[in-house]
C-alpha positions as YAML, in Angstrom:
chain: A
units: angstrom
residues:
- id: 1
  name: UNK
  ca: [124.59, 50.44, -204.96]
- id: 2
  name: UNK
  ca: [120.72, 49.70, -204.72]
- id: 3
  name: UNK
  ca: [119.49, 46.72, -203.74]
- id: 4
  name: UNK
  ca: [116.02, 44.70, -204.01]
- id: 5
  name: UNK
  ca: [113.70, 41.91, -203.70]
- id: 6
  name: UNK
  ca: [110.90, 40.23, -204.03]
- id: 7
  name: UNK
  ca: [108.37, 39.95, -200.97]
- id: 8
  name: UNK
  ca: [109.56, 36.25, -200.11]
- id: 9
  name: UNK
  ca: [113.19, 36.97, -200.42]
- id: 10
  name: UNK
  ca: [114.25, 34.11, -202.90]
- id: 11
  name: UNK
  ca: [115.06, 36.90, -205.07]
- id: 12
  name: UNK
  ca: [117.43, 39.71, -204.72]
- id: 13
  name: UNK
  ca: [118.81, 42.20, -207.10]
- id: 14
  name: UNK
  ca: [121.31, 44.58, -206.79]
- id: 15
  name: UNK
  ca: [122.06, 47.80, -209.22]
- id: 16
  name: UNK
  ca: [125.21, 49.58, -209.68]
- id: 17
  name: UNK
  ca: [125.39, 53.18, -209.59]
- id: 18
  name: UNK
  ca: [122.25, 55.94, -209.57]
- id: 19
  name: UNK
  ca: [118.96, 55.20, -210.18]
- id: 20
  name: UNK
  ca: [117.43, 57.54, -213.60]
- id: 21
  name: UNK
  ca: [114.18, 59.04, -213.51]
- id: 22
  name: UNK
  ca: [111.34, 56.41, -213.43]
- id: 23
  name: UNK
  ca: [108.45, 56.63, -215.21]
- id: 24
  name: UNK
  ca: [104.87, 54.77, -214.91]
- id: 25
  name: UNK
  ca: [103.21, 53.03, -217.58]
- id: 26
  name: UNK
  ca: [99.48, 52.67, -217.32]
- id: 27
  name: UNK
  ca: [98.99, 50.40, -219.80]
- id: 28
  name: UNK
  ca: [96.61, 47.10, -219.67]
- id: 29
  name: UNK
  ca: [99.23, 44.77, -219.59]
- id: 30
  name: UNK
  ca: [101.43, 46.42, -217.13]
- id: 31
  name: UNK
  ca: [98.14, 47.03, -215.44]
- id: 32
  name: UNK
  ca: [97.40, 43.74, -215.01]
- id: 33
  name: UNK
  ca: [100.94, 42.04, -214.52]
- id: 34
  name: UNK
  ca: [101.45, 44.42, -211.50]
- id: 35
  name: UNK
  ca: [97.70, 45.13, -210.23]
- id: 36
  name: UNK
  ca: [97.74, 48.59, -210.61]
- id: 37
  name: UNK
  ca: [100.21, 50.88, -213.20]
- id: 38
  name: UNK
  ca: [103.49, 50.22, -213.19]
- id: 39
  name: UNK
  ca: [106.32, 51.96, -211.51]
- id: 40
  name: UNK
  ca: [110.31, 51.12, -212.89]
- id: 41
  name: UNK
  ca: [112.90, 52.44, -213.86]
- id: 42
  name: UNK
  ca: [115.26, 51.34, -216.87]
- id: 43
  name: UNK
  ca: [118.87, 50.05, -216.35]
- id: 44
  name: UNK
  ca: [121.80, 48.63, -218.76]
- id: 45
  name: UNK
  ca: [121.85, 44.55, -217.86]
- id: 46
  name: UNK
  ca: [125.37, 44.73, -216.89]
- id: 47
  name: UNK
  ca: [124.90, 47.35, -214.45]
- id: 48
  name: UNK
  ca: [121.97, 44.92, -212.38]
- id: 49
  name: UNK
  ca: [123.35, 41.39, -210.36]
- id: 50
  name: UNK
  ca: [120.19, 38.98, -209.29]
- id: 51
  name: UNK
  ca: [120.41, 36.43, -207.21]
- id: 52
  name: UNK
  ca: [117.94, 33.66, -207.53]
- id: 53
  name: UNK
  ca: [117.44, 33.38, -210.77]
- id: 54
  name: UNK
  ca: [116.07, 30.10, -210.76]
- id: 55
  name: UNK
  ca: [113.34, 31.40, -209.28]
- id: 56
  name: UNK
  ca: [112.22, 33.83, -211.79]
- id: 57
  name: UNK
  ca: [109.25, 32.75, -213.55]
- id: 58
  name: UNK
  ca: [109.20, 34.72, -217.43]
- id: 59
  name: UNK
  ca: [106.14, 35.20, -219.27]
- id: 60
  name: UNK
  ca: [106.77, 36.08, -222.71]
- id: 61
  name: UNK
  ca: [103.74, 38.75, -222.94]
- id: 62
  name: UNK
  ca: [104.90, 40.29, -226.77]
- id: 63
  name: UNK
  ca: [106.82, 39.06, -229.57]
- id: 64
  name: UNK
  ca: [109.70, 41.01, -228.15]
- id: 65
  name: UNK
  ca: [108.59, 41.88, -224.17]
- id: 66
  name: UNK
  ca: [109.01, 38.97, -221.32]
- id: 67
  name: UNK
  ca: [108.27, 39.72, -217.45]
- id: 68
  name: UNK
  ca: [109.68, 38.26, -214.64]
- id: 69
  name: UNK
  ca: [108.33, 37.07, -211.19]
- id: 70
  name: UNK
  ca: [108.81, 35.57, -208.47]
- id: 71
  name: UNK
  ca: [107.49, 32.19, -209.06]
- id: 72
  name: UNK
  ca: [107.83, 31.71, -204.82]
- id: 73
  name: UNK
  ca: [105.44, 34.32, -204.09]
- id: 74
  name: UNK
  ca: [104.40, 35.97, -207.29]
- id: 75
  name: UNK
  ca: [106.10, 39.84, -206.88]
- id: 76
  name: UNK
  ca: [106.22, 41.45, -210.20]
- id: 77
  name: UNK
  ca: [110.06, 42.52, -210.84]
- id: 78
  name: UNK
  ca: [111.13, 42.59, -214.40]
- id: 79
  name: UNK
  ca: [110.37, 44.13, -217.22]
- id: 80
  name: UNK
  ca: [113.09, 42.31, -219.90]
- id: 81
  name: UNK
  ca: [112.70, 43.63, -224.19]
- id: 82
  name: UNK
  ca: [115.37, 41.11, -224.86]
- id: 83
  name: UNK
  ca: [116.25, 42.46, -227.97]
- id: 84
  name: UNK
  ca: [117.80, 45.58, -225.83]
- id: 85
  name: UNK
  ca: [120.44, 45.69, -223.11]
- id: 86
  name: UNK
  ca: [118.54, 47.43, -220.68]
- id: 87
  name: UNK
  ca: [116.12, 45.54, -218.22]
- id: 88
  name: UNK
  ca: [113.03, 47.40, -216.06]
- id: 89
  name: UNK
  ca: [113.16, 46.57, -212.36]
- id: 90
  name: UNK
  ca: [109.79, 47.65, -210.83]
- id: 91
  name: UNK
  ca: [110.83, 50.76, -207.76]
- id: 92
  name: UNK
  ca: [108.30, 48.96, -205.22]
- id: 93
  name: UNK
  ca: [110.70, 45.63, -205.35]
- id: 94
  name: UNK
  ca: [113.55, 48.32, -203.85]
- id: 95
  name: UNK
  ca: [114.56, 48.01, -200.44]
- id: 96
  name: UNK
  ca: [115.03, 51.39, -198.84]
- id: 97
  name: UNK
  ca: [115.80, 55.02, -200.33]
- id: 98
  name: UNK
  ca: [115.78, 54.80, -204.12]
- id: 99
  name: UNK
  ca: [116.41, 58.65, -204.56]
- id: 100
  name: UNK
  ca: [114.60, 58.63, -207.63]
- id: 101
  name: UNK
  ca: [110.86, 60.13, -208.81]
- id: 102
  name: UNK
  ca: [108.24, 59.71, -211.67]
- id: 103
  name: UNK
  ca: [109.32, 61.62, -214.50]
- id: 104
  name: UNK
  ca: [106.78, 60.59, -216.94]
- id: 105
  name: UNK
  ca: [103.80, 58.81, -216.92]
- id: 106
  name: UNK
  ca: [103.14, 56.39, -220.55]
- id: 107
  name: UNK
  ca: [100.18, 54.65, -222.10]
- id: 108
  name: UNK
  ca: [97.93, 57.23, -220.11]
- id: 109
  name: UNK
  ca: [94.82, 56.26, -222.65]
- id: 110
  name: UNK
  ca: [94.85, 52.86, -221.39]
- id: 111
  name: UNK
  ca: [94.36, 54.25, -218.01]
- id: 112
  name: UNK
  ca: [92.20, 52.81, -215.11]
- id: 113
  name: UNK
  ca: [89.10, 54.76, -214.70]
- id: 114
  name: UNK
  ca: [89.38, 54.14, -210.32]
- id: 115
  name: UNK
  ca: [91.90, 56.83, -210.10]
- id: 116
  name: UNK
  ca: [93.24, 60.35, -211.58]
- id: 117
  name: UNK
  ca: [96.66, 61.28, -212.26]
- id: 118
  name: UNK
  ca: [97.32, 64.82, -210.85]
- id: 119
  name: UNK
  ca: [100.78, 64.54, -209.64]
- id: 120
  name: UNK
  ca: [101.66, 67.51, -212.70]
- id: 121
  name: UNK
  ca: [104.05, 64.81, -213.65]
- id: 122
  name: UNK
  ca: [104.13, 64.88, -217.71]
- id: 123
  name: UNK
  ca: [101.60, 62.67, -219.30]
- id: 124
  name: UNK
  ca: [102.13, 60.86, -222.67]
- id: 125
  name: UNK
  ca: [98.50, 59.52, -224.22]
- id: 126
  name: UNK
  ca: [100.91, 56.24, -225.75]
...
């Protein structure tokens, strides 16, 4: 079991089971919902438990994509296309070891131009 939170703690999460491969998405919304590219990974619902849920702000930011944060202190946790059953849960909201790495990196076009990507991790242009 893996467990996480946000930085004030009025949110936890916990995940059953290994973590997959993660991958990082460098697209201008993820961009600037986490303040950088994002990091996650992508879990069924049923396999994740949160705690604090009251306390999870969504913002609806496509037709068919809604985020979740802390609306306490503003961490960026969830990634939620709720016409799916799997949720993203961002790998920095982790508390220790996740045992996991960046297997691909996605919407590399939309890129930030203040840093390079030379981890020889694959790199998708969408």
């Amino acid at each position: 079991m893996h467990k996480g939170s946000c930085l004030c703690g009025a949110i936890h999460f916990t995940v059953e089971g290994d973590l997959p491969k993660a991958s990082a998405c460098h697209c201008t919304k993820c961009r600037k919902h986490t303040g950088h590219y994002e990091a996650g990974i992508d879990v069924p619902k049923a396999a994740v438990a949160i705690s604090g849920e009251d306390r999870i702000t969504w913002f609806q930011s496509s037709e068919k994509v809604r985020r979740g944060f802390c609306s306490v202190c503003g961490s960026s946790l969830f990634f939620d296309p709720i016409h799916l059953d799997w949720i993203g849960l961002m790998l920095g909201s982790f508390d220790g070891p996740t045992n996991t790495r960046i297997a691909l990196h996605i919407f590399v076009a939309d890129k930030g131009d203040y840093y390079d990507l030379n981890d020889g991790v694959p790199q998708n242009l969408q």
